[in-house]
N, C-alpha and C positions, 0 to 999 in steps of 0.2 A: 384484249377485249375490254368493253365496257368504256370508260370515261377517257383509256389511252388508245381505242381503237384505231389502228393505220398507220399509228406513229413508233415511231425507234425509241427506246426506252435501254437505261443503263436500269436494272432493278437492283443490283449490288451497290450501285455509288450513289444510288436516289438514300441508301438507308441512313447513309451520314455514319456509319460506323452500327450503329443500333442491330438489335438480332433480325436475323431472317433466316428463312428457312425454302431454300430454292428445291423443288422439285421435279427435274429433268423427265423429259417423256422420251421412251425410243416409240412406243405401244403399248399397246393397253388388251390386257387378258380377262375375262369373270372373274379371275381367282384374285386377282388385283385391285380390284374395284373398292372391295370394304376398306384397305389402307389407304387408300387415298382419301375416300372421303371422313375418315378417321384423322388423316392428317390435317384435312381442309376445314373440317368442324373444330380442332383442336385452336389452328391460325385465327377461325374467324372469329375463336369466343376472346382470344389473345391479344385482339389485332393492336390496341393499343400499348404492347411490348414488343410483339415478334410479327416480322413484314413472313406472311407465307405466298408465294409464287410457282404457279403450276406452268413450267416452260417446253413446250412441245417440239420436239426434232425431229424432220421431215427432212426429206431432197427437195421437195419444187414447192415453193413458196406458196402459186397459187390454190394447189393441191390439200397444201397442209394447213392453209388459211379456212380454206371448207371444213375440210377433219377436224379441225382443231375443234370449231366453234360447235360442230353437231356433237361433237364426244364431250365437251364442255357443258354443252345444255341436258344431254344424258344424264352425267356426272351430276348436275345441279350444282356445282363447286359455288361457292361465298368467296372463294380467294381469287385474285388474279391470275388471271390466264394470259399465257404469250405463245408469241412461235419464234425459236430463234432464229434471227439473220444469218446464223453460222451455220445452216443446214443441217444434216443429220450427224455432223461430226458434235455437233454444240461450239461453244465458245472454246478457244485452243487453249486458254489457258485454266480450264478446267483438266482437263484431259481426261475426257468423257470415255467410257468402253461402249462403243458402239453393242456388246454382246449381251450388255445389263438393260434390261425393258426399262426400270425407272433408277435414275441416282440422286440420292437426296443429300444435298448439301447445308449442314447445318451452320449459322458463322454468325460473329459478334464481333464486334470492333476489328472488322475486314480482317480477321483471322479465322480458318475452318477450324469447327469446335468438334465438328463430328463430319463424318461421310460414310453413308450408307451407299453401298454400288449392289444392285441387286439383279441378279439375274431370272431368278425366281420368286418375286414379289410376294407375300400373301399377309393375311389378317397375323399371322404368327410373327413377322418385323414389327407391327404397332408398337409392343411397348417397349423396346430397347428406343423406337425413334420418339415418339411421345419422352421419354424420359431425357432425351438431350434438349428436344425443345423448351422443356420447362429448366432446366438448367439456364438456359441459356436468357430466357427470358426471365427468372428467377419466380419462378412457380413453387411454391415451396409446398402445394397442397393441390398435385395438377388429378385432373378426373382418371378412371381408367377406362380402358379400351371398350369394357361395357357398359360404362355412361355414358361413353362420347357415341357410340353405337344405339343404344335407346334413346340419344339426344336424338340424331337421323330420323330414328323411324317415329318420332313424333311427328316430324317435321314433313312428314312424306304425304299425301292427298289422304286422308280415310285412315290413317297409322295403321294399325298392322292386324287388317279385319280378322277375326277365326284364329289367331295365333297365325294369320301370315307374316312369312320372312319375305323381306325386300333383294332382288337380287343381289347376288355377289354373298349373300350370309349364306353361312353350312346349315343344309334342310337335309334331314334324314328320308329317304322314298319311304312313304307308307307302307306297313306291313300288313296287307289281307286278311294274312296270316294272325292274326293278332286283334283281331274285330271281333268284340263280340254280338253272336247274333243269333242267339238262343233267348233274347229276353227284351221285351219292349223298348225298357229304357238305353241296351247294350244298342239295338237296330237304331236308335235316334240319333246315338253318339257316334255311330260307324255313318250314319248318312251325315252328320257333321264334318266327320274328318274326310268323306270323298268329296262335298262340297270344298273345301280345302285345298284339297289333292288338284280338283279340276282347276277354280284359279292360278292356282301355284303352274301346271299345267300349259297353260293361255296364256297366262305371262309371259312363259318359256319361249312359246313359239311364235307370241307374237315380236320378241328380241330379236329370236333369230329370222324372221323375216324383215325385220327392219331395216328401215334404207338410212339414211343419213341426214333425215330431219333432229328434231328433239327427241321424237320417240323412240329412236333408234337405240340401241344396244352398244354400248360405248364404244364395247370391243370391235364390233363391228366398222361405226364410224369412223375410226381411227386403225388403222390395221398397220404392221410393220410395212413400210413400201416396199421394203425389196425380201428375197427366202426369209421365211419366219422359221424358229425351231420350230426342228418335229417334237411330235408330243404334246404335252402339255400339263401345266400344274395342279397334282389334283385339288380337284375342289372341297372333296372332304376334310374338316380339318387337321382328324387324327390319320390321318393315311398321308398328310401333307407333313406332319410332324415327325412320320416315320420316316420318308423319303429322307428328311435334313440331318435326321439322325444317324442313316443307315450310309449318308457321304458326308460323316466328318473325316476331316485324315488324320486325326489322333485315334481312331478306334482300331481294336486292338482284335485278330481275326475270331475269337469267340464272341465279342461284342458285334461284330456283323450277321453272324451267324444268328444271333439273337433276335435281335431286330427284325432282320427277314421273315425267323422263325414267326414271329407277332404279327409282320405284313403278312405275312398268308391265313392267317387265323383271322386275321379283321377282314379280309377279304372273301373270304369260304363262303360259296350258295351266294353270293351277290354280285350279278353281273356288270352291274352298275360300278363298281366298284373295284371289279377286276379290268374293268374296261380304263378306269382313271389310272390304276396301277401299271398298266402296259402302257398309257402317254404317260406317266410319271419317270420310269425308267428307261423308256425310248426317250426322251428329253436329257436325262441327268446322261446317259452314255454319250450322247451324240457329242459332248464334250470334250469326250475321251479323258485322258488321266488329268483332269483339271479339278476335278472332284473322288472325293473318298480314296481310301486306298487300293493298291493294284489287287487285295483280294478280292474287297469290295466289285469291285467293274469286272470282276472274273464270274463271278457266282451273282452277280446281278442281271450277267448276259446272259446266264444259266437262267435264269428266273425269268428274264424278258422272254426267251424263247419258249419256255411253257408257256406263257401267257399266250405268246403268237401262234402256239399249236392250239391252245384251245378255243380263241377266237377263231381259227379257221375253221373248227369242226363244227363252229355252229351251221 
Protein backbone atom coordinates (compact mmCIF):
# COMPACT_ATOMS: atom_id res chain seq x y z
CA UNK A 1 0.00 0.00 0.00
CA UNK A 2 0.64 3.65 -0.26
CA UNK A 3 3.70 4.97 -2.55
CA UNK A 4 4.35 0.93 -3.64
CA UNK A 5 0.89 0.22 -4.28
CA UNK A 6 0.44 -2.85 -7.33
CA UNK A 7 3.97 -3.32 -7.49
CA UNK A 8 6.27 -6.41 -6.47
CA UNK A 9 8.60 -5.30 -3.87
CA UNK A 10 11.78 -7.28 -2.19
CA UNK A 11 11.31 -5.48 1.53
CA UNK A 12 14.35 -7.63 2.86
CA UNK A 13 16.94 -6.56 0.04
CA UNK A 14 15.44 -2.98 -0.42
CA UNK A 15 17.17 -2.72 3.50
CA UNK A 16 20.59 -2.92 2.12
CA UNK A 17 21.48 -5.09 5.10
CA UNK A 18 20.10 -2.28 7.77
CA UNK A 19 17.52 -3.48 10.62
CA UNK A 20 13.93 -4.40 9.87
CA UNK A 21 11.48 -5.78 11.41
CA UNK A 22 8.93 -8.07 9.08
CA UNK A 23 5.77 -8.72 10.44
CA UNK A 24 3.75 -11.72 8.82
CA UNK A 25 0.03 -11.81 8.95
CA UNK A 26 -1.96 -15.35 8.84
CA UNK A 27 -5.21 -13.13 10.83
CA UNK A 28 -5.93 -10.78 12.87
CA UNK A 29 -7.92 -11.44 16.54
CA UNK A 30 -9.11 -8.20 19.16
CA UNK A 31 -6.85 -9.70 21.38
CA UNK A 32 -4.07 -8.91 18.83
CA UNK A 33 -4.67 -5.65 17.72
CA UNK A 34 -2.86 -3.62 20.85
CA UNK A 35 0.70 -5.66 19.61
CA UNK A 36 0.64 -4.67 16.51
CA UNK A 37 -0.04 -1.27 16.77
CA UNK A 38 2.53 -1.33 19.50
CA UNK A 39 4.88 -2.74 17.07
CA UNK A 40 3.78 -0.28 14.25
CA UNK A 41 4.09 2.91 16.64
CA UNK A 42 7.49 1.59 17.90
CA UNK A 43 8.78 1.25 13.70
CA UNK A 44 7.15 4.59 12.80
CA UNK A 45 8.85 6.71 15.80
CA UNK A 46 12.24 4.52 14.61
CA UNK A 47 11.93 4.58 11.07
CA UNK A 48 15.08 6.29 10.42
CA UNK A 49 17.10 2.94 11.94
CA UNK A 50 14.72 0.06 11.71
CA UNK A 51 12.43 -0.68 8.14
CA UNK A 52 9.01 -2.07 10.10
CA UNK A 53 6.72 -4.16 7.51
CA UNK A 54 3.25 -5.47 8.03
CA UNK A 55 3.05 -8.39 5.22
CA UNK A 56 -0.37 -10.10 5.02
CA UNK A 57 -0.81 -14.01 3.94
CA UNK A 58 -3.91 -14.82 1.99
CA UNK A 59 -4.86 -17.75 -0.72
CA UNK A 60 -6.33 -15.38 -3.46
CA UNK A 61 -4.52 -12.46 -4.24
CA UNK A 62 -7.59 -10.47 -5.11
CA UNK A 63 -9.47 -11.43 -1.95
CA UNK A 64 -6.46 -10.43 0.24
CA UNK A 65 -5.74 -7.20 -1.64
CA UNK A 66 -9.30 -6.03 -0.25
CA UNK A 67 -8.66 -7.52 3.38
CA UNK A 68 -5.56 -6.41 3.38
CA UNK A 69 -6.26 -2.61 2.93
CA UNK A 70 -9.80 -2.36 4.94
CA UNK A 71 -7.85 -4.23 8.10
CA UNK A 72 -4.94 -1.79 7.27
CA UNK A 73 -7.21 1.38 7.48
CA UNK A 74 -8.74 -0.28 10.80
CA UNK A 75 -5.34 -0.81 12.17
CA UNK A 76 -4.54 2.96 11.17
CA UNK A 77 -0.86 1.29 10.83
CA UNK A 78 2.17 4.33 9.94
CA UNK A 79 4.41 1.24 8.68
CA UNK A 80 4.17 -0.45 5.38
CA UNK A 81 1.71 -2.69 4.45
CA UNK A 82 2.01 -5.70 1.82
CA UNK A 83 0.46 -8.93 0.67
CA UNK A 84 2.80 -11.55 -0.12
CA UNK A 85 2.93 -13.09 -3.73
CA UNK A 86 3.85 -16.40 -1.91
CA UNK A 87 0.16 -16.93 -0.70
CA UNK A 88 -0.82 -18.03 2.58
CA UNK A 89 2.29 -20.30 2.83
CA UNK A 90 4.53 -16.69 2.92
CA UNK A 91 7.84 -16.62 1.20
CA UNK A 92 9.51 -20.46 1.32
CA UNK A 93 12.36 -19.52 2.58
CA UNK A 94 11.05 -18.07 5.83
CA UNK A 95 9.40 -21.28 6.69
CA UNK A 96 6.41 -19.71 8.03
CA UNK A 97 3.89 -21.95 10.46
CA UNK A 98 0.83 -21.49 8.74
CA UNK A 99 -0.77 -22.34 12.76
CA UNK A 100 1.00 -18.89 14.12
CA UNK A 101 -1.79 -15.82 13.33
CA UNK A 102 1.33 -13.36 13.30
CA UNK A 103 5.37 -14.16 13.00
CA UNK A 104 7.60 -11.53 13.50
CA UNK A 105 10.85 -11.58 12.09
CA UNK A 106 13.34 -9.38 13.51
CA UNK A 107 16.99 -9.09 11.28
CA UNK A 108 20.08 -6.78 10.74
CA UNK A 109 22.65 -7.16 8.39
CA UNK A 110 20.42 -10.05 6.43
CA UNK A 111 20.90 -12.22 9.54
CA UNK A 112 17.55 -13.20 11.91
CA UNK A 113 18.26 -11.48 15.23
CA UNK A 114 15.14 -12.61 16.70
CA UNK A 115 11.91 -14.54 15.59
CA UNK A 116 8.92 -14.48 17.25
CA UNK A 117 6.15 -17.30 15.80
CA UNK A 118 3.09 -16.68 17.78
CA UNK A 119 0.17 -18.50 17.81
CA UNK A 120 -1.56 -16.67 20.38
CA UNK A 121 -0.68 -13.09 19.83
CA UNK A 122 -1.46 -10.51 22.63
CA UNK A 123 -0.34 -7.10 24.48
CA UNK A 124 1.75 -9.70 26.91
CA UNK A 125 4.73 -10.52 23.64
CA UNK A 126 5.08 -6.41 23.38
CA UNK A 127 8.10 -6.27 25.39
CA UNK A 128 10.20 -9.18 24.74
CA UNK A 129 9.49 -7.85 20.79
CA UNK A 130 10.01 -4.20 21.59
CA UNK A 131 13.28 -5.17 23.22
CA UNK A 132 14.81 -6.89 20.16
CA UNK A 133 13.84 -4.09 17.98
CA UNK A 134 15.74 -1.60 20.00
CA UNK A 135 18.63 -3.81 19.98
CA UNK A 136 18.75 -4.18 16.93
CA UNK A 137 18.36 -0.76 15.75
CA UNK A 138 20.56 0.33 18.79
CA UNK A 139 17.82 2.09 21.05
CA UNK A 140 19.70 2.32 23.99
CA UNK A 141 16.60 4.20 25.88
CA UNK A 142 13.62 2.50 23.90
CA UNK A 143 9.74 3.63 25.40
CA UNK A 144 7.77 1.14 27.10
CA UNK A 145 4.75 -0.82 26.09
CA UNK A 146 2.58 2.00 28.08
CA UNK A 147 4.16 4.92 26.34
CA UNK A 148 4.06 3.66 23.12
CA UNK A 149 0.18 2.70 24.06
CA UNK A 150 -0.67 6.42 25.34
CA UNK A 151 1.43 7.49 22.42
CA UNK A 152 -1.89 5.64 20.30
CA UNK A 153 -4.45 7.00 22.09
CA UNK A 154 -3.40 10.49 21.80
CA UNK A 155 -3.38 9.98 18.46
CA UNK A 156 -6.78 8.46 18.14
CA UNK A 157 -9.98 11.23 17.04
CA UNK A 158 -11.15 12.88 20.58
CA UNK A 159 -8.16 10.60 22.64
CA UNK A 160 -9.66 8.76 25.27
CA UNK A 161 -13.17 10.72 26.23
CA UNK A 162 -14.38 9.63 29.99
CA UNK A 163 -11.29 7.42 30.75
CA UNK A 164 -12.33 5.49 27.27
CA UNK A 165 -10.13 2.51 26.14
CA UNK A 166 -9.62 2.32 22.49
CA UNK A 167 -10.41 -1.15 21.16
CA UNK A 168 -8.20 -4.21 21.59
CA UNK A 169 -7.04 -2.44 25.41
CA UNK A 170 -8.16 -4.72 28.56
CA UNK A 171 -11.51 -2.63 29.92
CA UNK A 172 -12.79 -4.15 32.98
CA UNK A 173 -17.09 -4.53 32.59
CA UNK A 174 -18.51 -2.08 35.06
CA UNK A 175 -19.50 -3.16 38.39
CA UNK A 176 -23.40 -1.87 39.37
CA UNK A 177 -22.57 -3.43 42.11
CA UNK A 178 -19.97 -0.92 43.13
CA UNK A 179 -22.04 2.42 42.26
CA UNK A 180 -22.71 4.55 44.66
CA UNK A 181 -26.13 5.93 44.77
CA UNK A 182 -27.00 6.85 48.24
CA UNK A 183 -25.60 10.39 47.63
CA UNK A 184 -25.76 13.25 45.18
CA UNK A 185 -22.42 13.44 44.34
CA UNK A 186 -22.03 9.13 44.40
CA UNK A 187 -25.65 9.37 41.59
CA UNK A 188 -23.38 12.06 39.27
CA UNK A 189 -20.29 9.82 39.24
CA UNK A 190 -22.33 6.41 38.63
CA UNK A 191 -24.27 8.38 35.76
CA UNK A 192 -20.62 9.15 34.42
CA UNK A 193 -19.37 5.93 34.48
CA UNK A 194 -22.74 4.41 32.60
CA UNK A 195 -22.21 7.21 30.04
CA UNK A 196 -18.88 5.32 29.65
CA UNK A 197 -20.31 2.02 29.73
CA UNK A 198 -22.72 2.96 26.88
CA UNK A 199 -19.91 4.32 24.42
CA UNK A 200 -17.68 1.59 25.29
CA UNK A 201 -20.93 -0.37 24.43
CA UNK A 202 -21.67 1.25 20.66
CA UNK A 203 -18.26 0.90 19.98
CA UNK A 204 -18.53 -2.67 20.51
CA UNK A 205 -21.28 -3.31 18.42
CA UNK A 206 -20.80 -1.08 15.87
CA UNK A 207 -17.16 -3.46 15.20
CA UNK A 208 -18.96 -6.06 15.13
CA UNK A 209 -21.21 -5.06 12.60
CA UNK A 210 -18.78 -3.84 10.57
CA UNK A 211 -18.30 -4.56 6.98
CA UNK A 212 -14.83 -4.08 5.38
CA UNK A 213 -14.71 -0.39 4.85
CA UNK A 214 -12.33 1.68 7.19
CA UNK A 215 -14.53 1.43 9.86
CA UNK A 216 -14.73 -1.97 10.14
CA UNK A 217 -13.23 -4.17 12.91
CA UNK A 218 -9.81 -5.33 11.80
CA UNK A 219 -10.55 -8.71 12.81
CA UNK A 220 -13.38 -8.75 10.99
CA UNK A 221 -11.84 -7.35 7.75
CA UNK A 222 -9.30 -9.74 7.48
CA UNK A 223 -10.44 -13.22 8.91
CA UNK A 224 -8.27 -16.61 8.53
CA UNK A 225 -9.46 -17.78 4.89
CA UNK A 226 -9.64 -21.10 5.48
CA UNK A 227 -11.02 -23.14 9.54
CA UNK A 228 -9.97 -20.68 12.10
CA UNK A 229 -9.14 -22.17 15.65
CA UNK A 230 -11.77 -22.82 17.82
CA UNK A 231 -11.87 -20.72 20.82
CA UNK A 232 -10.22 -17.82 21.34
CA UNK A 233 -7.66 -15.65 23.25
CA UNK A 234 -8.82 -14.16 26.11
CA UNK A 235 -9.03 -10.65 26.10
CA UNK A 236 -8.61 -10.03 29.78
CA UNK A 237 -5.20 -9.45 30.53
CA UNK A 238 -4.59 -11.28 33.59
CA UNK A 239 -6.63 -14.37 32.62
CA UNK A 240 -4.48 -14.34 29.24
CA UNK A 241 -1.33 -14.46 31.45
CA UNK A 242 -2.61 -17.32 33.28
CA UNK A 243 -3.72 -19.40 30.26
CA UNK A 244 0.53 -19.03 29.18
CA UNK A 245 1.39 -19.69 32.39
CA UNK A 246 -0.80 -22.76 33.10
CA UNK A 247 0.87 -24.32 29.33
CA UNK A 248 4.43 -24.09 30.00
CA UNK A 249 5.96 -27.54 29.71
CA UNK A 250 8.62 -26.82 32.37
CA UNK A 251 5.83 -26.69 35.17
CA UNK A 252 5.94 -28.97 37.55
CA UNK A 253 2.22 -30.73 38.42
CA UNK A 254 1.71 -28.80 41.84
CA UNK A 255 2.58 -25.54 39.75
CA UNK A 256 -0.53 -26.45 37.32
CA UNK A 257 -2.53 -27.20 40.01
CA UNK A 258 -1.81 -23.75 41.11
CA UNK A 259 -2.48 -21.63 38.58
CA UNK A 260 -5.90 -23.20 37.74
CA UNK A 261 -6.50 -22.95 41.37
CA UNK A 262 -6.16 -18.69 40.68
CA UNK A 263 -7.95 -19.23 37.01
CA UNK A 264 -11.11 -20.20 38.87
CA UNK A 265 -10.90 -17.47 41.71
CA UNK A 266 -10.43 -14.69 38.95
CA UNK A 267 -13.03 -16.03 37.19
CA UNK A 268 -15.92 -16.73 40.21
CA UNK A 269 -19.52 -14.64 39.65
CA UNK A 270 -18.22 -13.32 36.16
CA UNK A 271 -19.66 -14.47 33.32
CA UNK A 272 -17.90 -12.57 30.98
CA UNK A 273 -14.99 -14.13 31.99
CA UNK A 274 -15.74 -17.60 32.40
CA UNK A 275 -17.05 -17.28 28.88
CA UNK A 276 -13.25 -16.04 27.68
CA UNK A 277 -11.83 -18.86 29.92
CA UNK A 278 -13.83 -21.84 28.06
CA UNK A 279 -12.48 -20.05 24.36
CA UNK A 280 -9.14 -19.83 26.20
CA UNK A 281 -9.01 -23.56 26.90
CA UNK A 282 -11.04 -24.83 23.92
CA UNK A 283 -8.14 -22.94 21.83
CA UNK A 284 -4.86 -24.12 23.91
CA UNK A 285 -6.36 -28.08 23.79
CA UNK A 286 -7.36 -28.14 20.38
CA UNK A 287 -3.58 -28.36 19.91
CA UNK A 288 -3.47 -31.34 21.69
CA UNK A 289 0.00 -32.17 23.38
CA UNK A 290 1.87 -29.17 21.50
CA UNK A 291 1.26 -27.13 24.64
CA UNK A 292 1.94 -27.64 28.54
CA UNK A 293 2.41 -30.86 29.96
CA UNK A 294 0.34 -34.15 29.72
CA UNK A 295 -1.02 -33.25 33.34
CA UNK A 296 -1.70 -29.98 32.27
CA UNK A 297 -4.36 -31.00 29.04
CA UNK A 298 -5.59 -33.64 31.57
CA UNK A 299 -7.11 -31.41 34.24
CA UNK A 300 -7.55 -28.74 31.80
CA UNK A 301 -10.08 -30.87 29.92
CA UNK A 302 -11.31 -31.48 33.43
CA UNK A 303 -11.82 -27.68 33.58
CA UNK A 304 -13.08 -27.09 30.04
CA UNK A 305 -15.92 -29.44 30.65
CA UNK A 306 -17.16 -27.58 33.78
CA UNK A 307 -17.05 -24.57 32.03
CA UNK A 308 -19.13 -26.49 29.00
CA UNK A 309 -21.66 -27.75 31.72
CA UNK A 310 -22.19 -24.58 33.14
CA UNK A 311 -22.69 -22.67 29.98
CA UNK A 312 -25.21 -25.10 28.97
CA UNK A 313 -27.22 -24.69 32.11
CA UNK A 314 -27.61 -21.23 31.33
Amino acid sequence: MGDGAGKERDPVGETGGKPVALVFVHAIERSMVPLLRVVDDYGAGRRDSIKTEFIFLTADKLEGERRVKAAANSLKLQSRVGLSVDGVEGPGNFGLNKECMITIVVAKGNAVAANYALVQPGIADASKVLKALAEVSGDLNPPTVEELTQRQNSRRPGGMRGGEAEMGRERAALDLAKLDLSSEAGLREAVKALMVEVRHLRAELAAARGGTGSGAAPEKAFERPKEPFPGAVPADAKLQAQLRSFIRPNNDDGTVDKVLAEVKEHIKNNEELRQQALDGWTRILHFGDRYGTAYARKVGQEFLGELQRAAQKK
